[in-house]
Steps between C-alpha positions, in 0.01 A plus 500: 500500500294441777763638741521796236081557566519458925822755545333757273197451704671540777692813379142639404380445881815676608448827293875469477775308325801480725846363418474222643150449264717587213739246607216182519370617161829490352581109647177425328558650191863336446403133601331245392687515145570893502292748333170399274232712260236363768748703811575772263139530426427495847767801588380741262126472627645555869737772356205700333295409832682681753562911534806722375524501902563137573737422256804516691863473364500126610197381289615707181770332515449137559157613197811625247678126576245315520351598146835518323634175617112327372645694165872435476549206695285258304597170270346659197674805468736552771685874494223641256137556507323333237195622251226303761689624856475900327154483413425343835701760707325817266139327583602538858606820502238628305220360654449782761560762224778679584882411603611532908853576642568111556442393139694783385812378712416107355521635171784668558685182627378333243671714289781429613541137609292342184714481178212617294231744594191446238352866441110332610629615844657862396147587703427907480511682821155632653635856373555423174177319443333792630686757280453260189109464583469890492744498190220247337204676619636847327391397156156579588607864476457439143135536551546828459607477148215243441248739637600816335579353204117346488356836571659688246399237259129575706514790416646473129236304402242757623679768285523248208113454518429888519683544203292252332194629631564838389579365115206328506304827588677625240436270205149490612483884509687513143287241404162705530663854413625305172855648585772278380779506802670160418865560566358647808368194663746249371752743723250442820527138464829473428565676816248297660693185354805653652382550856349183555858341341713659764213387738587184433882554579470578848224209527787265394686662694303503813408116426894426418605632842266391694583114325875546586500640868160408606350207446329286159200642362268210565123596569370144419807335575490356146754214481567586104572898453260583229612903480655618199899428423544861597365535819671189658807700645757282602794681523630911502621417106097370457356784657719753263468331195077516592590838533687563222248388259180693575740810582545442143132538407490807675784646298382367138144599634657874572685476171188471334312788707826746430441431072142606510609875627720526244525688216700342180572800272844326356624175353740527823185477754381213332828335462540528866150344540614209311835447696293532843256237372801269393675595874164337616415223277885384592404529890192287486719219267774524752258454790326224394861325343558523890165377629553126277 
């Protein structure tokens, strides 16, 4: 090794790496016992040292040799690379972050000298790293869904509280003039009780996405997840079945607010009542046979 260390010195001083270089470096490499982890170690860090410009033919070469004789050419495993020799050659090539011309030509003689190939080393090109990377970063276009979805539910809830504050002007002003306007106010909450309901949705909603694409909601970085069952969002089936439930409330809540404005003049209205109110006592049974 201490040859190794004076020629690449030398071939430092020189700004150059002639043939004849090439040549010493590969008499050094091949004796003394062959090839070694300690001269393979020590070709890679000269390999990655040097410029695209003074890698010449000669040193690619006696580099693709050198580092798949140290592979096949061993007592351990001789004609295959082993589980320790792959994660050793993918540390090497990944340590400067991205894969060169000469390790693409090792791996592709590699490929086809070794009698295995283990897929540690089937390394992505520079191209498709990138492409994946941009591929990985477009989730955060869900954002968009998070964001309007939070400020229509903004903006729900602001409706939702008007309409309460309006019925409670109303019972208050009922209240004094002695009027009795009962069916009228149970209607304004009910339809306040349905806003804030479908409020809720797209805050699920917002929070489910966001969960899925985005990243954990953690403020506190809690180590135990104290939230409700329904707002831990696991999955695209989790977030649905959320979903699906309050969606539910909204439509038994509507149900409710649609049977005040009618009218029952016939035993057929009110038999119609009692099959809507057996449609939803069935829903909420089925939904929570589902939720245990």
């Amino acid at each position: 090794m201490d040859n190794l260390i004076e020629l690449r010195k030398k071939i430092i001083a020189d700004g150059q790496l002639s043939s004849k270089e090439v040549e010493s470096l590969r008499q050094e490499l091949f004796s003394n016992g062959g090839m070694t982890k300690e001269k393979g170690d020590f070709l890679f860090d000269f390999k990655d040292f040097l410029s695209k410009e003074k890698i010449t033919p000669e040193f690619r070469n006696l580099f693709i040799d050198a580092i798949s004789s140290l592979l096949l050419e061993d007592e351990i495993s001789p004609g295959e690379i082993d589980e320790s020799e792959a994660k050793w050659l993918r540390a090497k090539i990944q340590f400067k972050g991205y894969q060169d011309r000469t390790d693409q030509l090792l791996l592709d003689n590699l490929r086809r000298k070794s009698i295995n190939f283990p897929e540690i080393l089937n390394y992505k090109t520079r191209l498709s790293r990138w492409f994946e990377s941009g591929l990985y970063f477009s989730r955060y276009l869900t954002l968009f869904a998070v964001i309007g979805s939070l400020l229509s539910a903004f903006a729900l809830f602001i409706r939702g509280s008007m309409v309460v504050a309006f019925g409670l002007v109303d019972f208050f002003h009922s209240f004094s003039s002695g009027a009795e306007e009962y069916e009228k106010l149970l209607a304004a909450f009910v339809s306040s009780v349905d806003i804030f309901l479908f409020a809720m949705v797209l805050v699920i909603f917002g929070m489910g996405i966001y969960e899925l694409f985005i990243n954990k909601i953690d403020p506190v970085e809690r180590k135990a997840d104290s939230r409700p069952s329904w707002l831990q969002i696991q999955s695209i089936d989790e977030l649905k079945s959320s979903l699906g439930k309050v969606i539910l409330m909204v439509l038994i809540v509507s149900f409710f607010k649609h049977s005040l404005d009618i009218s029952f003049s016939s035993a057929s209205d009110l038999l119609f009542l009692s099959i809507g109110i057996l449609l939803v006592a069935s829903a909420l049974y089925i939904a929570n046979k589902q939720h245990k």
